[in-house]
N, C-alpha and C positions, 0 to 999 in steps of 0.2 A: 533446593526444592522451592520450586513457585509460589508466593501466596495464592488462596483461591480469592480471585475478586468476584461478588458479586452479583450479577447483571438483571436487568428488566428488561426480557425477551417480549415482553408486552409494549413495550419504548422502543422503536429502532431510530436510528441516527438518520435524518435527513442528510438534503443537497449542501446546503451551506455549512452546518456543522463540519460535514466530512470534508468539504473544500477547507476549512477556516485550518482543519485537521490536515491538511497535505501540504497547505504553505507554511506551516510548520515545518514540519516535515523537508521542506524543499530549503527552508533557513538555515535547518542542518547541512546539508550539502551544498551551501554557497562556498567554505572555502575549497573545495575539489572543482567547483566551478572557474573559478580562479585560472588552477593549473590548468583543468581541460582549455581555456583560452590560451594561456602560454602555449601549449603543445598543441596547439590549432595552429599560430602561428608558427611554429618549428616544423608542421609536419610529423610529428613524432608518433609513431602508430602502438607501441610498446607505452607507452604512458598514457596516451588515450585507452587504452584496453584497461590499464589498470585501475586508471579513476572511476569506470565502468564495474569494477568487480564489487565496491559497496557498494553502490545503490543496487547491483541485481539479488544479493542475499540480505539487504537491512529491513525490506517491507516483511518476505515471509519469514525469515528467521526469528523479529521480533513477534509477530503476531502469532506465530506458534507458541513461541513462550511464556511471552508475555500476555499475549492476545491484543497487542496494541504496538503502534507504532509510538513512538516520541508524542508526534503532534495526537496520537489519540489519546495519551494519557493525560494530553494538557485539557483535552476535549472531553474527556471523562465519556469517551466513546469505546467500546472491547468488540471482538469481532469473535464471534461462536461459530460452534454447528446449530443446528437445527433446537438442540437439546439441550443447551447453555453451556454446552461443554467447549473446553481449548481444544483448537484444532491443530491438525499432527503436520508437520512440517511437508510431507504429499499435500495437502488438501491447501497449505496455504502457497506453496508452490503452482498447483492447479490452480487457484483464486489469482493468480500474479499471471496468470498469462498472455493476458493484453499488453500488459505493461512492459513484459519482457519481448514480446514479440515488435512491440514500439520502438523500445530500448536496442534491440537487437538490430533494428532496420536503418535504425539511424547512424549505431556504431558502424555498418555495412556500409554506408554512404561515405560517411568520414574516412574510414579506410581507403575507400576507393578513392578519391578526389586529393586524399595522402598520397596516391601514388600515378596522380594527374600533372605533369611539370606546370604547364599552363597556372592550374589553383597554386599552386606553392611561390609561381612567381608573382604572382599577384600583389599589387601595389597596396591592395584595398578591402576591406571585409564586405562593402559592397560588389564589389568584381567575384570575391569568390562564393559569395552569395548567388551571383549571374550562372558559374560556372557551374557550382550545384547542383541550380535548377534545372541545367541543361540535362543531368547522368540519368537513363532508365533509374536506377534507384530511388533518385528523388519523389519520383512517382508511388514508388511503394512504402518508401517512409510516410507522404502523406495519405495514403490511405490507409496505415497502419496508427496516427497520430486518428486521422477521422473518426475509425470504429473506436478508439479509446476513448474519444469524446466523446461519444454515444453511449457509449458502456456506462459512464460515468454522467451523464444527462439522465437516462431513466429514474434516476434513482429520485429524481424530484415528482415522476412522473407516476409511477408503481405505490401500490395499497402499502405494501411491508416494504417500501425503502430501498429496494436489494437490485444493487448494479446487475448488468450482466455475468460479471464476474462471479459472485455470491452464487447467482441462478448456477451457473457452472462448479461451483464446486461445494453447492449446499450451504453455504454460511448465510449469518445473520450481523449486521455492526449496528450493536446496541449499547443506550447507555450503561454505564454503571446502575447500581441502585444509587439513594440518596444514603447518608450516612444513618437520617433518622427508620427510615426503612429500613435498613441492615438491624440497626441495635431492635426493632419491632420483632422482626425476624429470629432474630439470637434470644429475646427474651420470649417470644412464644414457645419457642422449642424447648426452653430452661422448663418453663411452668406444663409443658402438657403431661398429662397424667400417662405413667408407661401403656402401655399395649396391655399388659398382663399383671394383675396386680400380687406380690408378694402373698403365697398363703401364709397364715395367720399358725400363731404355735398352739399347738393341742394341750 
């Protein structure tokens, strides 16, 4: 069972916080970066798939959860509904889908150009950089990279913070409360007089 954290849906998480929040996030997944290079170099399409399969379930599976990724809990950043509630593994699936559609377009590229002799013999990561650039795909990876960068710009730019994503699937990425706000919180609620006061014995 989850703890319930918190949140101040009055607080939403700016551009920088959530950037400081995803190179986190992306420090976790340097050693997978690693392999995806060896098996860049090999060609290998079975292990490029699989280095692929954590990052496409780590953002929503944790944010369903937990309501935060790694780097948000470093950032003391949660992502809600509307209503400060944890959102459901749909909705945070629906909120990823820039990212998967990014994610997705790029592993298409890769694949393909794995099965390009030309890129495989390639002397040089500049060469098959060249070669890349050349495939129809390359094309749609970068404009699938573009809108994600967009997606992820407004959010400096908008009153309530909220990428395109969010706007898509109704969420909010807000701070935490502060600890002394919580303990405010927990003692208001200890001291408020019931609703209905106990009758009195005759």
């Amino acid at each position: 069972m989850r703890n319930d954290v918190p949140v101040d849906l009055n607080k939403p998480a700016g551009f920088w916080i959530r950037v400081l929040a995803s190179l986190i996030d992306f420090a976790v997944f340097i050693p997978l970066g690693f392999i995806g290079w060896w098996a860049n170099q090999r060609g290998s399409i079975p292990v490029m798939i699989a280095i692929n399969i954590p990052f496409l379930v780590y953002k929503p599976l944790m944010e369903s959860r937990y309501g935060a990724t790694l780097g948000k809990m470093v950032c003391r950043i949660q992502v809600r509904d509307q209503n400060g509630e944890y959102i459901s593994v749909k909705t945070a699936f629906l909120r990823f889908i820039p990212f998967l559609v990014q994610s997705m377009a790029n592993l298409a590229l890769v694949i393909h150009c794995f099965q390009n002799a030309d890129y495989l013999s390639a002397g040089s990561m500049q060469e098959k950089a060249l070669i890349m650039r050349l495939t129809p795909l390359y094309s749609i990876k970068q404009l699938a990279t573009l809108f994600l960068t967009l997606d992820c710009l407004v959010v400096a730019f908008r009153k309530h913070k909220k990428a395109i994503h969010d706007s898509i699937a109704g969420t909010l990425c807000v701070y935490k409360k502060k600890d002394s706000q919580q303990s405010h919180a927990e003692a208001t609620s200890e001291t408020a007089p019931s609703a209905a006061p106990e009758a009195s014995d005759a």
